[in-house]
Structures are given as structure tokens and as C-alpha cells.
Backbone bond lengths (Angstrom), bond angles and torsions (degrees), N, CA, C in turn:
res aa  C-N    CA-C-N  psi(-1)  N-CA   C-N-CA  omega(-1)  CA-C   N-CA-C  phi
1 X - - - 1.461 - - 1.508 109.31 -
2 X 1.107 90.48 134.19 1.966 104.83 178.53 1.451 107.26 -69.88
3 X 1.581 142.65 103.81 1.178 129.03 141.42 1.783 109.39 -141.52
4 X 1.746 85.66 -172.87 1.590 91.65 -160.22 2.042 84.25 -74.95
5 X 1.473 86.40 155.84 1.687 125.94 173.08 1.904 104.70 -34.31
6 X 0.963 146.74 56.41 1.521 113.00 -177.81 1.525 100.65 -126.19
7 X 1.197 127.92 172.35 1.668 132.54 161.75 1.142 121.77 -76.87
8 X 1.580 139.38 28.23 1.248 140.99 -138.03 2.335 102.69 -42.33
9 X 1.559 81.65 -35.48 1.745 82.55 -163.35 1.304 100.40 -77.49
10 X 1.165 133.17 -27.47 1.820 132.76 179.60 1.559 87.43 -57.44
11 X 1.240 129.70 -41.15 1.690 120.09 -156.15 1.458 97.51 -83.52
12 X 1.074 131.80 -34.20 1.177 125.35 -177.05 1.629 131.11 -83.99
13 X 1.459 97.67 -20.88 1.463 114.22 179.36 1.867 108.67 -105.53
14 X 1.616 137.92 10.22 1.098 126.29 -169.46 1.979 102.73 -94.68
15 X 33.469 81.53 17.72 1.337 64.85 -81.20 1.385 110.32 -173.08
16 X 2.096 93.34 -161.55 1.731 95.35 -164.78 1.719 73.82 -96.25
17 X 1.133 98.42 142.18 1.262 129.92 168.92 1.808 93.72 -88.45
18 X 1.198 104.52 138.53 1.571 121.86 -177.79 1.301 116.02 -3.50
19 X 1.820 115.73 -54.86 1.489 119.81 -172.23 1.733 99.44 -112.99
20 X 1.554 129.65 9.49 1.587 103.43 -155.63 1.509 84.52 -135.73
21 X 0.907 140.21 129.75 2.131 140.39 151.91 1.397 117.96 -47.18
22 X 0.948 108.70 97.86 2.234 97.53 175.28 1.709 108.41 -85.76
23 X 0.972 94.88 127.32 1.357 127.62 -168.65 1.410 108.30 -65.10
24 X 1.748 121.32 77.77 1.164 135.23 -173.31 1.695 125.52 -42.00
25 X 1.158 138.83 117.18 1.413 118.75 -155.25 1.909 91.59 -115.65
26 X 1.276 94.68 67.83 1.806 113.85 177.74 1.573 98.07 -73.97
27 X 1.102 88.12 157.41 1.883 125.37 -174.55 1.806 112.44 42.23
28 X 1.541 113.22 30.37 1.619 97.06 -160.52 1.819 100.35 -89.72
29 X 1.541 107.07 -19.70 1.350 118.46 169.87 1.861 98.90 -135.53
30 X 1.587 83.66 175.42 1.210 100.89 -170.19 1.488 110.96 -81.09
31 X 1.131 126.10 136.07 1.754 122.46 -162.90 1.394 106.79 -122.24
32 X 1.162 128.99 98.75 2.035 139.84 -169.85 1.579 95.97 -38.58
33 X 1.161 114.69 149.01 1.680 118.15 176.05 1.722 91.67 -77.40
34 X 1.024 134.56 143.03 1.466 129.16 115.81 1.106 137.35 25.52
35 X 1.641 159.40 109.08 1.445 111.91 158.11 1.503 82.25 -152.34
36 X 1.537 106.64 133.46 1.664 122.44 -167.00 1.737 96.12 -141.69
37 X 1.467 86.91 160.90 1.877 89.99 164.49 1.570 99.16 -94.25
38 X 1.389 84.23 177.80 1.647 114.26 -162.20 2.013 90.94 -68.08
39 X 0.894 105.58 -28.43 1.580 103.20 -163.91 1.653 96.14 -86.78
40 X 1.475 123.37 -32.02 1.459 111.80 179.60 1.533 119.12 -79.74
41 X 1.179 104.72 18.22 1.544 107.46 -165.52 1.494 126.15 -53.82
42 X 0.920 156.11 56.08 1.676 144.43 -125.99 1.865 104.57 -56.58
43 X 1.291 90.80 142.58 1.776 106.98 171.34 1.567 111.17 -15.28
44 X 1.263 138.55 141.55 1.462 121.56 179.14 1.659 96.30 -124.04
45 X 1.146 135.28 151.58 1.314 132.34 147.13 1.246 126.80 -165.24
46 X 1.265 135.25 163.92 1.479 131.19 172.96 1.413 107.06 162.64
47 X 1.908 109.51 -139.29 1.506 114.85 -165.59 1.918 113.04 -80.15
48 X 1.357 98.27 152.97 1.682 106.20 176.83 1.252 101.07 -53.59
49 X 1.518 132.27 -50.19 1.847 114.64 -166.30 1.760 99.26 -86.09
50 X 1.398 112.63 10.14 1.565 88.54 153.89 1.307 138.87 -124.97
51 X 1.830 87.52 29.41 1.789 99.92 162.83 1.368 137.21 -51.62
52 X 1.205 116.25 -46.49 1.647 128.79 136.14 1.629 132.16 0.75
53 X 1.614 85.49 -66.69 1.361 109.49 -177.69 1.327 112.01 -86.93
54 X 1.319 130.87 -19.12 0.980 136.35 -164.36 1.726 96.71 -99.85
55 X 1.144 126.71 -36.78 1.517 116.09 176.28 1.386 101.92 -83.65
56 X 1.176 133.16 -43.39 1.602 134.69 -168.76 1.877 82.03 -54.39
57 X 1.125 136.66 -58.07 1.540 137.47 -177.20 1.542 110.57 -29.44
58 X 1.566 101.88 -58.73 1.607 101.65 -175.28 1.547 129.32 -81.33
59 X 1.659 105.99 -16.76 1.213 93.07 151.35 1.388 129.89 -83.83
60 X 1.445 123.71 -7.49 1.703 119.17 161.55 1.312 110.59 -63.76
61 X 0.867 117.40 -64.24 1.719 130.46 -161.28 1.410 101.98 -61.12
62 X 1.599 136.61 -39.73 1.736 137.19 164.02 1.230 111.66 -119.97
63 X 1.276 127.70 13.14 1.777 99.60 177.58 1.407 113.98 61.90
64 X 1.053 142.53 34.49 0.974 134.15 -168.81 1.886 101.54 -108.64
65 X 1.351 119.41 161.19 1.161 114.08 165.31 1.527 133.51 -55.13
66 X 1.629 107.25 172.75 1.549 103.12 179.42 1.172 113.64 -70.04
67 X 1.388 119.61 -26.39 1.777 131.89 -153.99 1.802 91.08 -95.79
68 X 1.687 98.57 -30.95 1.665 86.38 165.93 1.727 125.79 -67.89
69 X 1.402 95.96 -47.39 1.205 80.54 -166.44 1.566 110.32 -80.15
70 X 1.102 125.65 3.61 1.647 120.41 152.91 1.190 113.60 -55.66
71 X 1.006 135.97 -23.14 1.578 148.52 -143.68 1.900 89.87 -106.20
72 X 1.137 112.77 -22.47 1.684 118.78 176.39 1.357 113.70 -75.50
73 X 1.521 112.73 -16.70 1.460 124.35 -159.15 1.634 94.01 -117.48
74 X 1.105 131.39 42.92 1.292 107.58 -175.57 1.396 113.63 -112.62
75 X 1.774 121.08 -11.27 1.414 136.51 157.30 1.818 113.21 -91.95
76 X 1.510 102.97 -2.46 1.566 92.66 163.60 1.393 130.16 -56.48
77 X 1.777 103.64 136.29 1.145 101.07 -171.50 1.908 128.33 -123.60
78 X 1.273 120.22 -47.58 1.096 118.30 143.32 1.684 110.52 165.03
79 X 1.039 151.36 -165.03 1.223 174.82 -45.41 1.990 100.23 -155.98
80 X 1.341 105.47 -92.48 1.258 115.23 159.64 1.307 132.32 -72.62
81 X 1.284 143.35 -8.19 1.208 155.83 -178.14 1.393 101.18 -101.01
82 X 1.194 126.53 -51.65 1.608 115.23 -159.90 1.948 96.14 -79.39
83 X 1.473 118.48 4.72 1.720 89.12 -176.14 1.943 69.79 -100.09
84 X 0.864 146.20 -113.02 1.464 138.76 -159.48 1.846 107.96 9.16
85 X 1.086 97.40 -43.44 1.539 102.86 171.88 1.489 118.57 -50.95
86 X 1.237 106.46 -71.58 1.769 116.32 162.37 1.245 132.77 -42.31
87 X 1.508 108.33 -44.42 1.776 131.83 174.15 1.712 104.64 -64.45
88 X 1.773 101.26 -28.21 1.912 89.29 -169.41 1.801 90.35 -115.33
89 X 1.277 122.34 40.62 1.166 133.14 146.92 1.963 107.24 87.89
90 X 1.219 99.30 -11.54 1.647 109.19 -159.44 1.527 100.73 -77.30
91 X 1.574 138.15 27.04 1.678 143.62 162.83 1.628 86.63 -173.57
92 X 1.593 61.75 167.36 1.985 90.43 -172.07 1.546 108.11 -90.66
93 X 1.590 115.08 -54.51 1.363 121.07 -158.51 2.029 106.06 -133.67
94 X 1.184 110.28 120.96 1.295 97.70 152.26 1.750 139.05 -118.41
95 X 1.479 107.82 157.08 1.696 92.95 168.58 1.446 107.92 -129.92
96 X 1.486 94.72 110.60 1.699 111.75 -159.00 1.552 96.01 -127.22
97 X 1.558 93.98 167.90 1.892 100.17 -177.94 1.834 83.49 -94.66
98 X 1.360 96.85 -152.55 1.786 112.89 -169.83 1.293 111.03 -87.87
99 X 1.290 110.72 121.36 1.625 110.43 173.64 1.436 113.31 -69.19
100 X 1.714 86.06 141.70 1.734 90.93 174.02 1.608 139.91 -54.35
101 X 0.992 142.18 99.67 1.773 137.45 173.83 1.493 101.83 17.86
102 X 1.296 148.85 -77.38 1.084 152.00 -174.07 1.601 125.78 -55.07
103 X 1.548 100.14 -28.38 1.739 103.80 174.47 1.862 90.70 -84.22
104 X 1.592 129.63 -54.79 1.320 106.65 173.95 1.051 137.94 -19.79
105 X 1.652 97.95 -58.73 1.607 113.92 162.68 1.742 117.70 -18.88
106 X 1.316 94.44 -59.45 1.771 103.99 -154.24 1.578 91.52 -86.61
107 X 1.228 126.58 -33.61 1.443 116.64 164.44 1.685 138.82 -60.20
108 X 1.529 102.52 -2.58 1.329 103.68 136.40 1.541 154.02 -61.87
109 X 1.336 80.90 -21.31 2.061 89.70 178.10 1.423 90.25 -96.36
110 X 1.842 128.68 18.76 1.089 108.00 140.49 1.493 141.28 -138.46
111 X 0.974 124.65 179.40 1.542 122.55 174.68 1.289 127.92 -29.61
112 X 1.037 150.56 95.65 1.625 145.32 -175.87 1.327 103.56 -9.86
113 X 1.576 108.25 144.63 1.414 124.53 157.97 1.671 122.07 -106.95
114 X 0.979 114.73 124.14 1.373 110.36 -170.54 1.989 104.37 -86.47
115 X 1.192 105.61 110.36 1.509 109.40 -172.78 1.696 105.76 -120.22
116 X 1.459 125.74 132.07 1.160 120.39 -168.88 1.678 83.20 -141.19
117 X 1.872 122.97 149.60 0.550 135.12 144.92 1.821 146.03 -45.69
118 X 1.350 118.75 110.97 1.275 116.70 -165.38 1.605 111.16 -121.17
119 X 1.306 125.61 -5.45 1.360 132.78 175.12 1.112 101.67 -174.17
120 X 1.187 99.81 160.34 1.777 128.79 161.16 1.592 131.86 -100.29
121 X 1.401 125.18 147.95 0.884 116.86 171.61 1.675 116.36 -174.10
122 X 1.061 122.31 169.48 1.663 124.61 -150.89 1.319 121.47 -109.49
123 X 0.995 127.44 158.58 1.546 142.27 164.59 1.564 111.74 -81.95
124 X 0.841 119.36 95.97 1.592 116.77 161.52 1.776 139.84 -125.19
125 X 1.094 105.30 162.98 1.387 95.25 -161.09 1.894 102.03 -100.96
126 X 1.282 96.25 173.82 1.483 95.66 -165.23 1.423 105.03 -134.64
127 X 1.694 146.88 115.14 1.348 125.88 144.64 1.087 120.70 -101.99
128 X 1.866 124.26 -136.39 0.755 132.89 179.15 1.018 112.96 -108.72
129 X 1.699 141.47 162.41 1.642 144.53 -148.56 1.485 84.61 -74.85
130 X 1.764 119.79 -56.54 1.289 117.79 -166.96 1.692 135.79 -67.82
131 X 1.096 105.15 2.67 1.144 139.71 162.68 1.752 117.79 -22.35
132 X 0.910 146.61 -44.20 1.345 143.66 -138.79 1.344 127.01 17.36
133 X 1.049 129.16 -27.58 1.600 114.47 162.49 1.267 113.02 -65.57
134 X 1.460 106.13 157.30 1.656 100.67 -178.29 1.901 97.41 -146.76
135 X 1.157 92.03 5.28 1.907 90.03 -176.84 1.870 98.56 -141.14
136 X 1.159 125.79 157.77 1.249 149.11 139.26 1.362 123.46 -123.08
137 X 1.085 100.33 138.21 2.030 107.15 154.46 1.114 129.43 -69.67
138 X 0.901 148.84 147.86 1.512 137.43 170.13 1.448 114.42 -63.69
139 X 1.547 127.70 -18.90 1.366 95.05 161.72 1.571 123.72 -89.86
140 X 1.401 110.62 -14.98 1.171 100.26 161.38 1.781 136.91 -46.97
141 X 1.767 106.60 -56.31 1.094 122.18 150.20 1.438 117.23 -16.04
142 X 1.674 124.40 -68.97 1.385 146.65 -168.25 1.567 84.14 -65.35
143 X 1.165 121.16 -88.28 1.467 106.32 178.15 1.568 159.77 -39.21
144 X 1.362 74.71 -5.13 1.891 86.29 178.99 1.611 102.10 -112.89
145 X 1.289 108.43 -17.10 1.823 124.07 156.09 1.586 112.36 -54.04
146 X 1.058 111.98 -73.33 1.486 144.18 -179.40 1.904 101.86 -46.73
147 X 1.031 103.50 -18.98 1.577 104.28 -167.16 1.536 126.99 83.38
148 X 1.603 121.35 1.44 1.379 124.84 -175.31 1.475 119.74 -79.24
149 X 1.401 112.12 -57.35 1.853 130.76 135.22 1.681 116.09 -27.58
150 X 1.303 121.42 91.25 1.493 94.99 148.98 1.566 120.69 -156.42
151 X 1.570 98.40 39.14 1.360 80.28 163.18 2.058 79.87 -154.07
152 X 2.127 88.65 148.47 1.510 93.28 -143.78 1.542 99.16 -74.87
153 X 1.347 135.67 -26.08 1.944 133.54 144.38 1.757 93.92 5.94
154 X 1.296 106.61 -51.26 1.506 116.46 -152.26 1.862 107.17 -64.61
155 X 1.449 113.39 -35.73 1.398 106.79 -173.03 2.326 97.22 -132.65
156 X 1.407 81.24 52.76 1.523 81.36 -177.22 1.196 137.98 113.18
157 X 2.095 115.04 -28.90 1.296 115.69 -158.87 1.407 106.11 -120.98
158 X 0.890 121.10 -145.72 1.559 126.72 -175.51 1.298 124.84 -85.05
159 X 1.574 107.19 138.97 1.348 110.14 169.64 1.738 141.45 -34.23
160 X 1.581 104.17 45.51 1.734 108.20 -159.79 1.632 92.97 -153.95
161 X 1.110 86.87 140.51 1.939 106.83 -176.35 1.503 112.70 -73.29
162 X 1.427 101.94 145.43 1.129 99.39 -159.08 1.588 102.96 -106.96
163 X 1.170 119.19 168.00 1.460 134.50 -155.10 1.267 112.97 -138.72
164 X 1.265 124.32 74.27 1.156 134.05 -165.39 2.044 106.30 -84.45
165 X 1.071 84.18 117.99 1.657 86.24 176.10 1.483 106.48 -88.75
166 X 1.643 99.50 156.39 1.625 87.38 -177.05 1.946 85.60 -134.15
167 X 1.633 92.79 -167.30 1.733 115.95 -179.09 1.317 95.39 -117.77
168 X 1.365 105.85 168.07 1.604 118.28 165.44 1.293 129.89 -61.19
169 X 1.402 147.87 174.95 1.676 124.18 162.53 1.104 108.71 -82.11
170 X 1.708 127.13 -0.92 1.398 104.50 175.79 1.817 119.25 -116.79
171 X 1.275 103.59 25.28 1.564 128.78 179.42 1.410 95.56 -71.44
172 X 1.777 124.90 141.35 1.180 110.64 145.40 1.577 129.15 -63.38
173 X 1.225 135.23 -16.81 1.076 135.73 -168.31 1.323 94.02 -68.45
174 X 1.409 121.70 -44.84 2.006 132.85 -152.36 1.897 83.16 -81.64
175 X 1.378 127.37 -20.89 1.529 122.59 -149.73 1.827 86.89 -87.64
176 X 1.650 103.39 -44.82 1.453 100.26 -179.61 1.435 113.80 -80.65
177 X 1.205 124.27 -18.87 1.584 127.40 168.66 1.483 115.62 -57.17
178 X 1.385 121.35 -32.34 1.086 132.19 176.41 1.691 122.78 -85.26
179 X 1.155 97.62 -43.82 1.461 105.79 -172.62 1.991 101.25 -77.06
180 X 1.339 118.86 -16.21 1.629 116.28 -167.70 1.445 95.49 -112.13
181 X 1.458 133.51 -39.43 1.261 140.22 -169.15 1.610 130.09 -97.13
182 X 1.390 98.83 -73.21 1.266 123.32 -155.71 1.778 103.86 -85.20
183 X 1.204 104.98 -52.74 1.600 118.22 176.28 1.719 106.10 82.14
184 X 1.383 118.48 -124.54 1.428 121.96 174.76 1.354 95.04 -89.60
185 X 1.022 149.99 6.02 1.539 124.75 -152.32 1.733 98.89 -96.00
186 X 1.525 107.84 153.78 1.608 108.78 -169.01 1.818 98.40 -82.26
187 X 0.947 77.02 123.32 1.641 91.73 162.99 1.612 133.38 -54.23
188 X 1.211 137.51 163.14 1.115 110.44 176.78 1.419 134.72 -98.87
189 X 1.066 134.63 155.38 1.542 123.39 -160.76 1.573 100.31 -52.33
190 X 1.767 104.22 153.58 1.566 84.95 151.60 1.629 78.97 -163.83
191 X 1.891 86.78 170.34 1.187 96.79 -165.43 1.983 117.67 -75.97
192 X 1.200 107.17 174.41 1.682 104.69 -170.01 1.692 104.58 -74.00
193 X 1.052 122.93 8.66 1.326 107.46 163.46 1.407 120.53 -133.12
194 X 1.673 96.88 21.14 1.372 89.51 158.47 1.907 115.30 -130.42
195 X 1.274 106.56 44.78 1.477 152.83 172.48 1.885 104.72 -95.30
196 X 1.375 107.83 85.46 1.535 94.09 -165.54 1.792 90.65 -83.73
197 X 1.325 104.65 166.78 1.335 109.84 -166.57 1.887 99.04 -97.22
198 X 1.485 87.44 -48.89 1.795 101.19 -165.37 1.579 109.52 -92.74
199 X 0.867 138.02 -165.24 1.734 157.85 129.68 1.880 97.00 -32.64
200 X 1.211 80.61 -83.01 1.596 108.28 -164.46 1.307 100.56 -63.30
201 X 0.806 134.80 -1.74 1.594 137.83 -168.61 1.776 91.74 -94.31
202 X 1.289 119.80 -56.63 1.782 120.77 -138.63 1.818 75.96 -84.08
203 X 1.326 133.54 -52.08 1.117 127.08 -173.72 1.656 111.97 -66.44
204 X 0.917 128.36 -47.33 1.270 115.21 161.53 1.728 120.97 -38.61
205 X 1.203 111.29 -61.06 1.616 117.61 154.32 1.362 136.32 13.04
206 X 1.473 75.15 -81.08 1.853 119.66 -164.38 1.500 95.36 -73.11
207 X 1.958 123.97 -38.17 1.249 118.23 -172.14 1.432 102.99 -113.97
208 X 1.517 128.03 39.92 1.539 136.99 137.69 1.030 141.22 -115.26
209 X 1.483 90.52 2.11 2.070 108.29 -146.44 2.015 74.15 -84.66
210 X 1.368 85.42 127.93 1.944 116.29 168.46 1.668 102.93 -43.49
211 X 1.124 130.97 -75.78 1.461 117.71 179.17 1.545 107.75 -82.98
212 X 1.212 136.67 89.07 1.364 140.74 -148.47 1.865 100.38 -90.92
213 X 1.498 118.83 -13.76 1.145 108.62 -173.43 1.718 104.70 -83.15
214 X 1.773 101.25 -0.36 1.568 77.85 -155.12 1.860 101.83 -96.27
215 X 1.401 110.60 -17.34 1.416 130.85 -176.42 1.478 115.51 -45.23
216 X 1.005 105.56 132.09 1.340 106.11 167.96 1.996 114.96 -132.19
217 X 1.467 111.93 143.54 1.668 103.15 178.12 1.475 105.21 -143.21
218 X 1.178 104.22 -144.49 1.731 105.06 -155.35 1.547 107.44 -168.93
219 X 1.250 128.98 109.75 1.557 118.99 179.15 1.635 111.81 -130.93
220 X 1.432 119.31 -175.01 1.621 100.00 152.58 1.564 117.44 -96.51
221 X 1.052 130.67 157.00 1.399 126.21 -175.41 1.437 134.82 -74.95
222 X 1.429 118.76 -26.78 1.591 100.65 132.25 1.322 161.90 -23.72
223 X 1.500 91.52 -53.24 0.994 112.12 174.00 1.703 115.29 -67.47
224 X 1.599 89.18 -57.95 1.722 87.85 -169.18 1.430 122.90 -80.66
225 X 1.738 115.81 11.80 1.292 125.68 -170.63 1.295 87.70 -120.76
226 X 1.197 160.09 -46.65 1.352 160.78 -121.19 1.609 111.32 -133.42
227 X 1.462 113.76 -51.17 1.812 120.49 -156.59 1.696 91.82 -99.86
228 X 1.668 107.78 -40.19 1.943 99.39 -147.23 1.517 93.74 -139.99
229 X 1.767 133.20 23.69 1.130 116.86 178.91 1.292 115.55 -63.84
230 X 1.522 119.51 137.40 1.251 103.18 144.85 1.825 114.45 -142.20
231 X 1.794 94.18 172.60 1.314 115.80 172.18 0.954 131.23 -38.36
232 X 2.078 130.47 116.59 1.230 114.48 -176.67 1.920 102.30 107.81
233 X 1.123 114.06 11.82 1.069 127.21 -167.98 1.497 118.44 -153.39
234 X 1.650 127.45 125.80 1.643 111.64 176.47 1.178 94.46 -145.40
235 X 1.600 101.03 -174.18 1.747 104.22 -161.44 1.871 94.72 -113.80
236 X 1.554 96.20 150.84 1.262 85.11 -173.42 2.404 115.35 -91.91
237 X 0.654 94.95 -177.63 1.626 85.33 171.80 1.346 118.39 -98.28
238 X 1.420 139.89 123.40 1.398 135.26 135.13 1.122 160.11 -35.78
239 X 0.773 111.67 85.51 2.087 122.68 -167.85 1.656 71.18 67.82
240 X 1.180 158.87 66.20 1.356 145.79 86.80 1.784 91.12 125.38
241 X 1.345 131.82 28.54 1.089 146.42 160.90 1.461 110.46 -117.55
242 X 1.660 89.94 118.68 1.559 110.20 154.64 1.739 126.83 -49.72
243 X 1.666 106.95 105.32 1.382 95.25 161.98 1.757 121.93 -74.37
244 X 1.402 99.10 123.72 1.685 117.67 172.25 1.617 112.39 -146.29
245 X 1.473 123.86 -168.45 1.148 106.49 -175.47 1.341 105.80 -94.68
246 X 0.898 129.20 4.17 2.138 138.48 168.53 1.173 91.83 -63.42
247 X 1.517 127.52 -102.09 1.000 150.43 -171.59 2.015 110.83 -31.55
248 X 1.338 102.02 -46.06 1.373 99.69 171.59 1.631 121.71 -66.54
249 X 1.382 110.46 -28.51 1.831 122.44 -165.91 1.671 91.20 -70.57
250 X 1.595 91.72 -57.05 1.823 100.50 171.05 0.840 111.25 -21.53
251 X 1.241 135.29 -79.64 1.595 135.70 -115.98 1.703 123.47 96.82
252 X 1.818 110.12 -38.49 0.940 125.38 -166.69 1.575 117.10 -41.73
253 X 1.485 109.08 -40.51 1.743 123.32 -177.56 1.760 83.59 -83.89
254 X 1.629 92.44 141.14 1.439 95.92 -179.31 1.665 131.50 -117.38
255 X 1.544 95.11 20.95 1.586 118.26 169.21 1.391 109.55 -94.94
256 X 1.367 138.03 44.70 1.350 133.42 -177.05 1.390 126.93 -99.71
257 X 1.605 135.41 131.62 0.871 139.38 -150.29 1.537 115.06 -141.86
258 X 1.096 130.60 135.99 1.734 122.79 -178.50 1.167 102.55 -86.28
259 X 1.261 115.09 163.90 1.934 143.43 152.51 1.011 108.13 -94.17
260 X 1.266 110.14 171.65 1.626 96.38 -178.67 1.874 90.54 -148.19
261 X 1.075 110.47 -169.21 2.145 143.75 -175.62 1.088 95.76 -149.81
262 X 1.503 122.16 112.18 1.264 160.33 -162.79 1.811 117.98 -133.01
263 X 1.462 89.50 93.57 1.539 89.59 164.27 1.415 121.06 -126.75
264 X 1.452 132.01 -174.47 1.225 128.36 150.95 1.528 133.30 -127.48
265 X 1.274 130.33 -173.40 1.403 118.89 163.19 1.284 141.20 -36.89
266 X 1.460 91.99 -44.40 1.616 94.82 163.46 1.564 123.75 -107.34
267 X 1.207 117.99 35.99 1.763 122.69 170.42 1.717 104.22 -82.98
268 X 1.341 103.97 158.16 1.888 104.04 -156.23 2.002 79.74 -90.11
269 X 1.284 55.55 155.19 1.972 89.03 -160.96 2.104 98.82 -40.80
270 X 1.594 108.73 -41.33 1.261 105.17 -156.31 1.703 85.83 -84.34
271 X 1.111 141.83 9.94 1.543 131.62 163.16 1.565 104.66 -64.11
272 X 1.535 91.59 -51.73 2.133 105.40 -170.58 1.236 101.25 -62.48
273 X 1.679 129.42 -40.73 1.140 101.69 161.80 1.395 161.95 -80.91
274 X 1.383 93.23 16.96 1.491 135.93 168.72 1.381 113.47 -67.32
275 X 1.405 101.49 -54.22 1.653 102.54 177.43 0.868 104.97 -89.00
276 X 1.258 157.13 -20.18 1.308 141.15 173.80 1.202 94.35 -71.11
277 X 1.437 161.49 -71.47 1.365 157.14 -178.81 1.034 97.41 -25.68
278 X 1.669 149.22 -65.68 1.339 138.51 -125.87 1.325 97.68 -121.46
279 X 1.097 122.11 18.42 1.529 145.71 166.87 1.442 121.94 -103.91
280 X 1.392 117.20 -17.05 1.321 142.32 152.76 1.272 116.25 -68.85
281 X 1.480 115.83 173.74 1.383 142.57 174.46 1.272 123.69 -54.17
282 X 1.661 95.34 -46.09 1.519 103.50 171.64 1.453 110.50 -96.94
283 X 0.967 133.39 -5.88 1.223 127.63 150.20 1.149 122.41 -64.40
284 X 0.895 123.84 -29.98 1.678 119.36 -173.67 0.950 122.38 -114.36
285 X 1.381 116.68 8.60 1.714 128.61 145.60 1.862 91.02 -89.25
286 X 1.158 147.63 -29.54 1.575 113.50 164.99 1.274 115.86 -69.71
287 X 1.362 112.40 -12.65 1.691 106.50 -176.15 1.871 101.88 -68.77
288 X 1.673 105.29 -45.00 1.111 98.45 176.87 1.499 132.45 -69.91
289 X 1.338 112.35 -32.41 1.448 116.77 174.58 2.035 109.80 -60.55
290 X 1.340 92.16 -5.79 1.650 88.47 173.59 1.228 127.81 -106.58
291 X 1.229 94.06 14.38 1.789 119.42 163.12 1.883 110.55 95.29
292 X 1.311 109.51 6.34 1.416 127.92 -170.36 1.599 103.43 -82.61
293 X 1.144 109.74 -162.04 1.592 108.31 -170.87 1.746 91.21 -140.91
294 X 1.115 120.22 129.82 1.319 110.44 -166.71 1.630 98.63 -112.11
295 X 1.095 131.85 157.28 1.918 150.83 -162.78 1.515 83.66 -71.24
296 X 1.144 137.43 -58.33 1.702 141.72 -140.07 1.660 108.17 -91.65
């Protein structure tokens, strides 16, 4: 997998059947950890903010090194691609956010995926430090999406148009933008370079874009607080709540969205017992010790 250079796991360590959620019955007994060699490891794949989580995984489960378990991630792929991945047999286990409407689609010509919730995490918006707004509503949000909103005078800030960056339709970020915000409604045009391609792309953006007060973007909050923050950049509030991981465990922030542990019928047995571990008690205190927000 193509990404930028970082240690994501040094930083962190220093089912639903296609359309339905199965209702995980975590911590009610005690669930044995895991313990495999480095070579039995089952296939790993899924979302960019759960690379982290996904190596912090392989060194629990074998002990294996950091440089190993990078070495687990090296056919990772991302969001919508890696459940087609699983469905056409090519990995064992993923921990991915929600696939977009259109990859569902194609996951009909296959076999059920068994997907159970393992954390939470948020939609948030992103400007610039200089900014003066510091809160939206969600219909504002919806509206300055939508194209009705666009100049920031309009919800508080200064007399200057606003520049709403967007994701692709097949980004998870655009999958949770849609499913918490936007819904069917058409979005508003924007131009091809302000269409971020990556994660790291829309935040990079937001902290180059030439009139920087006027930008506006959108990420999940893991990611953009934890994997790719940077300086010169803050998050704004929702209906007047701070997204953090308090407020997200709450409920209180009201853009919240699960991840999920994704297997199927035919994933090798020690994947399933992967999720069943991290579907547990003690699993989901490692979800939290990895800086994630865990369901429980």
C-alpha cells in the first residue's frame, strides 16, 4: 500500500450481515486472547485510520515486531476496495469504516459478510486557525454542502466565500458524510482541485489553500487528530459540541459513526478469532488503549 512514511503504531503504543448490525454480546464471558506465530497471521485489510489498529493487532496476537507488523500492511488497501477484497476471497479479516452504497451494491453477487461493530468515530469539519467561526449546526454544515451557504458572513464569519472542499463518492469519509449529513441531496459543484483525492490530501488542502481563512474540509477524527494532524488548522464544533473522544464515546457530538471487524465464511478460523477477542472486554480496552473509541 502506497502511503506517506510515518510510525502510525510507535504513536499509538509509546454480525451485520451486509444491510443488518448483529448485536455483539462483548464482555459477558471471558474470551482467551489469541496467540499465533507471525507466519499464521490471517490476511489483514481495510480503512486508512485503522492502520494503527491494525498493526498494534499483530503485535498482540504474535509478538512480533514493529517493522513486522508493517510488513502485514503491505497489500493494504482501503475503504471500499478492501471489503470486495474479502468477499472475492483475497484476505481473511478486515477493520474498515462503512462501505459506500455502490460497493454494497457489488457485494451482492456475494456471500454475506459478517461485520460487527468495534469502535466509533466522527465526522468532523476542519478550517483554518484564522478562521473565526468556531461552531456550526448541522444544518448549516448541510447547507454550505448543498450549495445554499456560501459565503462565511452567512454562519458567523467573514465577509469571504467559502470553499468547501469535498471527498470522492467512494471515500469513506464522503460514505460517512453522506450517511450522517448530506443524505441523497446533490452536493454542490466544486471545482477538480478542490475534490481531495486522499485523507491526507483534503487536510493538506485546507493547510495550503492561498486564502486559508476561507477553506473549509471534512475528515474522520482519528484520523485527522491522531494519524495526519497538523498545525495551523482546528476542528470546528457541532450544534456547539466539541468533537473529542469524550464527547464521541458519549454520544454527545452528533456526527458519530462505527467501524466495524469484518469477516466471512471462508476467513481462516484464527481471523474469527480475532473478532471475537476484540469484541470482548479485553478487546475493547485494546481498542481503547489505541487511542480509538471503543462501542462498550
Amino acid at each position: 500500500m502506497k502511503r506517506k512514511t510515518m510510525n502510525y503504531f510507535a504513536a499509538i503504543m509509546s454480525g451485520m450481515m451486509i444491510f443488518g448490525v448483529c448485536q455483539a454480546e462483548a464482555g459477558e464471558q471471558k474470551v482467551p486472547k489469541p496467540r499465533m506465530s507471525y507466519e499464521e497471521y490471517p490476511r489483514i485489510d481495510g480503512s486508512l485510520a485503522c492502520v494503527p489498529l491494525c498493526e498494534a493487532l499483530a503485535v498482540e496476537m504474535t509478538g512480533c515486531t514493529d517493522a513486522q507488523a508493517e510488513e502485514t500492511m503491505e497489500d493494504f488497501t482501503n475503504t471500499n476496495p478492501c471489503y470486495l477484497q474479502l468477499a472475492q476471497g483475497k484476505t481473511d479479516i478486515l477493520l474498515a469504516y462503512e462501505p459506500a452504497d455502490s460497493t454494497k451494491e457489488e457485494l451482492k453477487n456475494y456471500d454475506p459478510l459478517d461485520m460487527d461493530p468495534v469502535g466509533k468515530d466522527a465526522l468532523v469539519f476542519i478550517v483554518n486557525e484564522d478562521n473565526p467561526v468556531e461552531n456550526l449546526t448541522q444544518q448549516q454544515a448541510y447547507d454550505i454542502y448543498t450549495g445554499k451557504i456560501t459565503n462565511w458572513s452567512e454562519v458567523g464569519g467573514d465577509d469571504i466565500e467559502i470553499k468547501a472542499f469535498q471527498r470522492p463518492e467512494t471515500s469513506g469519509s464522503q460514505t460517512m458524510m453522506r450517511k450522517l449529513l448530506i443524505g441523497d441531496a446533490r452536493m454542490a459543484d466544486a471545482e477538480k482541485e478542490m475534490i481531495a483525492s486522499g485523507m491526507d490530501d483534503i487536510i493538506e488542502a485546507l493547510k495550503k489553500y492561498d486564502n486559508s481563512a476561507n477553506a473549509l474540509g471534512y475528515s474522520v477524527y482519528y484520523y485527522a487528530s491522531e494519524m495526519f494532524r497538523q498545525p495551523g488548522l482546528k476542528f470546528l464544533q457541532v450544534d456547539g459540541v466539541e468533537p473529542d473522544n469524550e464527547t464521541i464515546k458519549s454520544g454527545e457530538y452528533p456526527l458519530i459513526n462505527e467501524f466495524y471487524c469484518v469477516t466471512n465464511e471462508q476467513s481462516d478460523e484464527r481471523a474469527k478469532e480475532i473478532k471475537t477477542w476484540l469484541l470482548s472486554e479485553e478487546g475493547q480496552d485494546f481498542v481503547e488503549g489505541c487511542g480509538y473509541v471503543p462501542v462498550m
